[in-house]
N, C-alpha and C positions, 0 to 999 in steps of 0.2 A: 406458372405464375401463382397459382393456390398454394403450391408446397415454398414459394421463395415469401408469399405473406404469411403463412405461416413463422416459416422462420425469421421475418422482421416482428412479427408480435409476442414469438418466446424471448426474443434477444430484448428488446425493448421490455418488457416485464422483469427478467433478469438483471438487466443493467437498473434500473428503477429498484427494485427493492433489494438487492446488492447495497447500490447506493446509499439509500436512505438509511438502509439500517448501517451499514458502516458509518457513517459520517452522522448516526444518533447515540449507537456507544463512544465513538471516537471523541462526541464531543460532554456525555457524560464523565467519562475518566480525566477531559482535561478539568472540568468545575469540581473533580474531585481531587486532583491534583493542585486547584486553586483554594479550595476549602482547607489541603493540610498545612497549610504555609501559615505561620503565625510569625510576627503580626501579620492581619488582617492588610493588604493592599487594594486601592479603588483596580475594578475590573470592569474591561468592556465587555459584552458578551457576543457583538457583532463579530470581532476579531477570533473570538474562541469557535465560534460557528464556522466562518469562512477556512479556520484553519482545517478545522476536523470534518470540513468539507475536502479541503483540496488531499489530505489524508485518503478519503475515500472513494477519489475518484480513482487513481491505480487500484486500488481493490477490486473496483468494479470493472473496472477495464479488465486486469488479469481471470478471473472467476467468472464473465460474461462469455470470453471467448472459450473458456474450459467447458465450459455448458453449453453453451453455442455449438462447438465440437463434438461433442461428444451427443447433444440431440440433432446434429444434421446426421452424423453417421448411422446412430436407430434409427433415424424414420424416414429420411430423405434421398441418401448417398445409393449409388450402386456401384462401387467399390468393395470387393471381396474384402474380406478379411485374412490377415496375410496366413490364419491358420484356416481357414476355407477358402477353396478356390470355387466355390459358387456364388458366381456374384447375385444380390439383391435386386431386382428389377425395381429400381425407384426412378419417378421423375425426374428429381432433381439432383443432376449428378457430381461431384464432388465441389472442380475447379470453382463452380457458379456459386456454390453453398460458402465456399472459402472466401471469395472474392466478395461478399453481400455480409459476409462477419470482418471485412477487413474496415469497407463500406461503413457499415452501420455503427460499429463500434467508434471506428475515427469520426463518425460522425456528432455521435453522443458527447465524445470526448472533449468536441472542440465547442459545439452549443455549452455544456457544462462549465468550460472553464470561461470562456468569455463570459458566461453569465456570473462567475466567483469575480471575475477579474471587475467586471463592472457592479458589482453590490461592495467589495472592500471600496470603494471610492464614497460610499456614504456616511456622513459623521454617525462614527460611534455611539450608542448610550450606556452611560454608566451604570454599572452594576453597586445598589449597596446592599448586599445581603451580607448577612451575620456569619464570621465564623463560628464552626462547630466549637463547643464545646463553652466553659464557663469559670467561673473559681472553682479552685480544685483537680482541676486537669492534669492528668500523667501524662507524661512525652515520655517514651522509651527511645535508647539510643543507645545500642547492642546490651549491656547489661548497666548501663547507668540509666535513670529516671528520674525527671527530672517533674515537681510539682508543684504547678503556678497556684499562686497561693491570692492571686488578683485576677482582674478581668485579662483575659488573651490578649485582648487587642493594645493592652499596657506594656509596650515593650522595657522598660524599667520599675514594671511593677517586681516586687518578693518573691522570692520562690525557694523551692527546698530543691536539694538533690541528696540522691542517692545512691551512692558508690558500691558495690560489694567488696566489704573487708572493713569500707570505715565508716564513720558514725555519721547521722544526718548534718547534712551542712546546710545552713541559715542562709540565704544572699537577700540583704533590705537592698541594696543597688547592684544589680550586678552587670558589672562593668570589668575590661580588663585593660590591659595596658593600655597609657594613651586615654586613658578615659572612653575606653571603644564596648560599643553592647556586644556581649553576647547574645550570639544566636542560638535561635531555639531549634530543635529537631523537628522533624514535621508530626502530626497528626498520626496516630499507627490506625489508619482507617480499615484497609485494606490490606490482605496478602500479598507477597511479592508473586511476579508471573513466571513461569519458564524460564529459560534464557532463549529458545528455540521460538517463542511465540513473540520473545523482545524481540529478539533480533530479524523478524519477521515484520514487525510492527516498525523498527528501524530502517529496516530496507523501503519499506512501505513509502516513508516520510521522506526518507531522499526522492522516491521516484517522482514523488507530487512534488520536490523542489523542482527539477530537472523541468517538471510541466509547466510548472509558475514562471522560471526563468525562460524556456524556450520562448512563451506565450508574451513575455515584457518583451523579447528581443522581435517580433513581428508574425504574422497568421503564418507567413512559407515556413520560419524554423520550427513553429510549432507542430505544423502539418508535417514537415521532414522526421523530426524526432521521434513525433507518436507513431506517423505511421510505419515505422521502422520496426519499432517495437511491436504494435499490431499486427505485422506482417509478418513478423519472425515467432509471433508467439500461434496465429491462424495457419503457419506452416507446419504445426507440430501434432498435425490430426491423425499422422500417423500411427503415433501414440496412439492413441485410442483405438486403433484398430489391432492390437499385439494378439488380444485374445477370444476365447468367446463371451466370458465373463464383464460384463458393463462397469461395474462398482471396483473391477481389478483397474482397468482400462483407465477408469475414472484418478484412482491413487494416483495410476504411474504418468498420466499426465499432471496432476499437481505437483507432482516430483518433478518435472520435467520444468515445469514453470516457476517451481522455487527457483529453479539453479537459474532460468532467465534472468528472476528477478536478481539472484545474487552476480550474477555475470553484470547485472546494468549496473548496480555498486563499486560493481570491480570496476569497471570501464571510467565511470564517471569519477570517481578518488582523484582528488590531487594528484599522487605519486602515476599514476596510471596515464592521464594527461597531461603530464611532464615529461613523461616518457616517449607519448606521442608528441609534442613539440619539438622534442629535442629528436625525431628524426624525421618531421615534416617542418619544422623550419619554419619559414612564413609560404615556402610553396603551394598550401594547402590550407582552407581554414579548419580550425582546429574544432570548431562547433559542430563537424562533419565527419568524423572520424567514428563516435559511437553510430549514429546512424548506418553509417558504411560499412561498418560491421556488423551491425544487425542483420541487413539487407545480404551481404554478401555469406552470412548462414543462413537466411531463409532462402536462399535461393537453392545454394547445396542441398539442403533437406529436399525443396521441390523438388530437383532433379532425382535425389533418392525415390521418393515417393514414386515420381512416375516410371523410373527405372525400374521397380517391383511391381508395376502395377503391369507394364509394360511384358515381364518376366513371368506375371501372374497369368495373364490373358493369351499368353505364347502356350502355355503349359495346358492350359484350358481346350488350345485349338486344338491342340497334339491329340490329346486326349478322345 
């Protein structure tokens, strides 16, 4: 019981500042993605919090269990390593450590998002803060630049552009066909990211839809869907045990949970769910089909696991 409180007060600390700090840059990039937009648009800040909350709940959820995993194995677990067959005389021995991060996490998961689900129901407050910037402003937009020659927020105010090859152009209204404004380029506030860290951050944002929407649809699908994913992702502690190295162990399980996260993209895609109706039919519902698939590789891996663990402990008696 000391080493299972133990590990409810590292998981719970991890999931907490996971959290918070995900879902306080998630929600500084989107006020900075609000700031580069000219003109200026009224803004709630209620909506941008809850959003860059529900962002950061999958973050916390996948990186709690990595951590979770990888401190029940150092200090808890008495599971060999599959490159030592001396096993660790720890209290608390693996299944219970797995089972108490399947537990806690789906626990977290579902207190957190009911608490998102029930604050988006409070009237918004308006945001009026000032966009960046003033008379005289450059917008870049690949090599033309463009320079408000009026306040930002003027969207038929003057402006110049600048072409390479030809001479400054004057616009008093600029407008185009149809009498229609041109739009301005965003703000160059910021460097662009990765495309490995987008598409991370992408992934990210589908998974907290999938949460948002299991969660509208009733507490069982929500609890089916997560705990699916929690289950299949607390099955992969194996990983962590490849070597003697902790920090190697550590990589090749984030490697291991990128691909979950990217497999949950897969699964959940239009094209992917189309694919499954059209060979489940109405026989089956179709809101069950990722889950089922979760479940039905975490359970393989379990049986893996215990099959070498099983293989390990055989080896040991021989011996």
């Amino acid at each position: 019981m000391k080493n299972l409180a133990r590990l409810a007060l590292f998981l719970s600390l991890c999931f907490a500042v996971l959290f918070i700090s995900a879902a306080g840059l998630r929600y500084v990039g989107l006020r900075i993605d609000w700031a580069r937009v000219l003109p200026a648009r009224p803004e709630a800040m209620l909506p941008e919090f809850i959003s860059a909350a529900r962002w950061a709940l999958p973050f916390a959820v996948y990186f709690s269990i990595l951590l979770g995993l990888s401190y029940s194995d150092r200090r808890l677990t008495g599971i060999p390593s599959f490159t030592n067959r001396r096993a660790r005389k720890r209290p608390l021995f693996t299944p219970v450590a797995v089972i108490a991060i399947i537990v806690f996490i789906l626990g977290f998961s579902f207190a957190v998002s009911l608490g998102l689900d029930r604050l988006g129901t409070m009237p918004p407050a308006r945001d009026t803060q000032k966009p960046l910037g003033g008379p005289g402003l450059i917008l870049m937009q690949g090599d033309n630049a463009i320079v408000l020659l009026g306040e930002p927020t003027d969207v038929r105010g003057p402006r110049a552009a600048a072409i390479p090859g030809r001479q400054l152009v004057y616009q008093e209204q600029p407008v185009g066909p149809d009498n229609s404004i041109l739009s301005l380029p965003p703000v160059p506030f910021r460097d662009e990211s990765p495309w490995f860290l987008k598409s991370i951050a992408i992934d990210f944002s589908l998974s907290a839809r999938q949460f948002e929407s299991r969660l509208r649809e009733g507490v069982i699908p929500f609890l089916i869907y997560a705990g699916s994913v929690i289950f299949l992702l607390a099955s992969l502690g194996f990983v962590l045990r490849l070597s003697h190295w902790p920090l190697a162990n550590l990589f090749l399980g984030a490697l291991a949970f990128r691909g979950i996260l990217a497999a949950e993209t897969f699964l959940n895609s239009p094209e992917t769910q189309d694919l499954f109706a059209s060979f489940l039919g109405n026989r089956f519902p179709l809101s069950w089909t990722v889950p089922l698939v979760f479940c039905f590789f975490g359970v393989l891996v379990d049986l893996y696991s215990i099959l070498v663990y099983l293989a390990k402990r055989r080896a040991d008696e021989e011996d």
